[in-house]
C-alpha positions, 0 to 999 in steps of 0.5 A, spaced: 500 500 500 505 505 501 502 511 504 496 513 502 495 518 496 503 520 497 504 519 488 498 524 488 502 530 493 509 528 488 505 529 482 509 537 481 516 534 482 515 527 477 519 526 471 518 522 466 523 520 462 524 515 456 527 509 458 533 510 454 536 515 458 537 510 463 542 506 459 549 504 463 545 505 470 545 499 475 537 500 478 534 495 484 528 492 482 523 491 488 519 486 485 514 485 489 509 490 485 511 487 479 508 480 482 502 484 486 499 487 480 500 481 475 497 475 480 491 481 481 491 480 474 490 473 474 486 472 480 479 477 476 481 473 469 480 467 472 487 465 468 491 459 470 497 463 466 503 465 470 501 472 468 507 475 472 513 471 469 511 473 462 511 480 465 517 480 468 521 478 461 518 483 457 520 488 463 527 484 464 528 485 456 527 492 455 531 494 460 537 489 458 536 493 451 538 499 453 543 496 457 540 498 464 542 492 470 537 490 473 538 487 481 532 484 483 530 484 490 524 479 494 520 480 499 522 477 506 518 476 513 514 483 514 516 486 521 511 485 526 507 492 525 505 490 519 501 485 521 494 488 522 495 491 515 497 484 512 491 481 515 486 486 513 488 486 506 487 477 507 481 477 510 478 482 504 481 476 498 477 471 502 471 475 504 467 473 500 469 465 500 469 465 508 464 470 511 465 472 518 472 469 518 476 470 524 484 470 523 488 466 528 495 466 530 497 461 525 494 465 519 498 472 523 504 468 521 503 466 515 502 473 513 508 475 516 512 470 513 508 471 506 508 464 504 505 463 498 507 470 495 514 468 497 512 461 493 512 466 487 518 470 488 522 464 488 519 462 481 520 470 479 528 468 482 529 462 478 528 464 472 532 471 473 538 467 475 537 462 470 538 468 465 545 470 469 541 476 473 542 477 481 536 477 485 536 477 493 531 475 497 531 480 502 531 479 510 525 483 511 522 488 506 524 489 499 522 497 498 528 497 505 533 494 501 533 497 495 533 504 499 539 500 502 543 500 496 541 506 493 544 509 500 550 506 500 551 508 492 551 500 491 545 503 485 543 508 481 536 508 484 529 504 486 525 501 481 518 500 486 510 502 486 511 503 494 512 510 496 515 507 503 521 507 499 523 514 501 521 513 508 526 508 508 532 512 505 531 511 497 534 517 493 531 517 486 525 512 485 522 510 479 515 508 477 510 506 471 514 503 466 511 504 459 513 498 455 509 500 449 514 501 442 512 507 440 514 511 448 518 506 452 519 510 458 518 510 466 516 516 471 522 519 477 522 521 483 528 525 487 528 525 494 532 532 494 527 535 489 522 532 494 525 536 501 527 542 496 520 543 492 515 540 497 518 542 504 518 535 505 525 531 509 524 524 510 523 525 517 517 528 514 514 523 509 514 518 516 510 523 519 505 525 513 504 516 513 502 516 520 497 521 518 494 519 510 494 512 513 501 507 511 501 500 513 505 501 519 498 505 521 493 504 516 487 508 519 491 514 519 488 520 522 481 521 521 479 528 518 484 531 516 486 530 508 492 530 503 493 538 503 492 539 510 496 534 513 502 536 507 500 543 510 501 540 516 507 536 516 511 541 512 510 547 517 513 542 523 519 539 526 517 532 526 522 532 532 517 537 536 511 533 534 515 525 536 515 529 542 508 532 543 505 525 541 509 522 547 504 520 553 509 524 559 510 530 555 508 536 561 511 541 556 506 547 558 501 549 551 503 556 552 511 554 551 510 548 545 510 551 538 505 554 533 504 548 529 502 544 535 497 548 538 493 547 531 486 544 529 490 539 525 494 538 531 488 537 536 486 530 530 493 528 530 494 527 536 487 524 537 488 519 531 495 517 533 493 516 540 495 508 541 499 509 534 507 506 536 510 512 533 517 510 535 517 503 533 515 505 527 521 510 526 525 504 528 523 500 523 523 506 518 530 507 520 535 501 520 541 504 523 536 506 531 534 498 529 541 493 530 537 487 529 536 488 522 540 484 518 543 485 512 546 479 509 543 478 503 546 486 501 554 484 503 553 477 499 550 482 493 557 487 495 562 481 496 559 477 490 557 481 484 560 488 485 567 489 483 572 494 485 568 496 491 572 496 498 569 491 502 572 493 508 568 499 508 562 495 508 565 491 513 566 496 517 558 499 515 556 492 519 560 492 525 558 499 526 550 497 526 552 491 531 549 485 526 556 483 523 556 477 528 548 475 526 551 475 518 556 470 521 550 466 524 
């Protein structure tokens, strides 16, 4: 889902760009919403076809002819706040075959852990290496690794349909392939356009997800729409408001700045209330989260990129305390 109504609020700093310009570039491929728009196909046309693999050909080929290397990344285990999010978008597939349905424990872990989408990753994955492509199978989301690289410069920007890239840190996202002879072109997005042009920082975005509704908060904050939560969240420290929408606060009202004393304010905080703002700030952002592992990328780093200074990486991983979970 990413944040809900995020590409709407990019629409002024998008591009489009024909594809050809991107020739020479090494682009993340989030597969997830290549396989996610393609099964949804064949579920509503009753198709027994493997709809996805072909797609995915067609999309490997027009990259490879404008010679872009595509790093294909897979979903792995979703974090654990997400998993009202995943149940609900279970419960509405099946609504119609088992009304009333109660989710167990059992069925929360299968969401979790993706186990059916993962069964079709893993056919998208052999087909990929079979044609000599990489692929990771990431720890935890695809979206997150791919932000991950193209943080550490390992690419040159993500190919994905969520908009939670950006909150995990990607630079440069690339949207909407157009594979048709005539226009074989793709929609980009800058982070730096993003933060310059709208007013809104990283830090920002994770805010305004909380707000709009994301999969770590999917009710969002009720009564307050797009422009006045951009209004918002622009005009405000996210700091401030992290601190504000803290239980024990006793910061007198008189001394708390304008944008926290709003009307929008007053919803924010109500429409949060119960939300696990840090949590999601610490899945947001891996480095406050020292659990994250990040095998998969050094085995990329080690195995597929020449000329990269190894040790530095190395050092990345000590650094963020998960070396010892990568010698597991």
């Amino acid at each position: 889902m990413g944040v809900r109504g995020l590409w709407t609020i990019l629409d002024p700093i998008q591009e489009h760009i024909p594809l050809r310009l991107l020739g020479g570039k090494c682009l993340a491929i989030d597969l997830s919403g290549w396989i996610c728009s393609d099964m949804y196909v064949n579920e509503k046309a009753k198709s027994q076809g493997k709809l996805y693999l072909r797609n995915l050909i067609f999309r490997i080929i027009a990259l490879l002819k404008e010679a872009i290397l595509p790093v294909a990344v897979t979903d792995g285990s979703a974090p654990a706040l997400k998993a009202r999010t995943l149940e609900l978008r279970g419960n509405s597939r099946y609504r119609h075959k088992y009304p009333g349905r109660i989710t167990s424990e059992g069925q929360r872990s299968t969401y979790l852990h993706r186990r059916r989408f993962a069964c079709v990753s893993e056919q998208c994955c052999h087909l990929l290496r079979a044609l000599g492509l990489p692929c990771l199978n990431s720890p935890g989301e695809a979206e997150a690794m791919c932000a991950f690289l193209d943080t550490q410069k390992l690419v040159d920007g993500c190919v994905s349909n969520d908009g939670d890239s950006f909150l995990y840190g990607a630079s440069r996202v690339y949207r909407h392939f157009t594979l048709n002879s005539r226009d074989t072109s793709v929609v980009a997005y800058d982070a730096a356009k993003i933060s310059t042009d709208l007013g809104l920082s990283r830090e920002r975005l994770v805010l305004l997800g909380l707000i709009l509704g994301c999969d770590f908060w999917p009710a969002g904050v009720p009564g307050v729409g797009a422009v006045s939560a951009r209004t918002f969240v622009s005009q405000s420290d996210p700091a401030v408001v992290r601190s504000c929408l803290k239980l024990h606060d006793s910061t007198p009202t008189a001394d708390k700045p304008a944008s926290v004393q709003s009307e929008v304010w007053k919803k924010v905080k109500d429409g949060l209330c119960g939300c696990p703002v840090e949590e999601v700030c610490c899945a947001l952002f891996p480095c406050l989260q020292p659990r994250y592992s990040f095998k998969a990328c050094f085995a990329l780093i080690v195995l597929l990129f020449d000329g990269v200074d190894v040790l530095h990486y190395i050092g990345f991983l000590l650094a963020h305390q998960v070396f010892e979970e990568f010698l597991r």
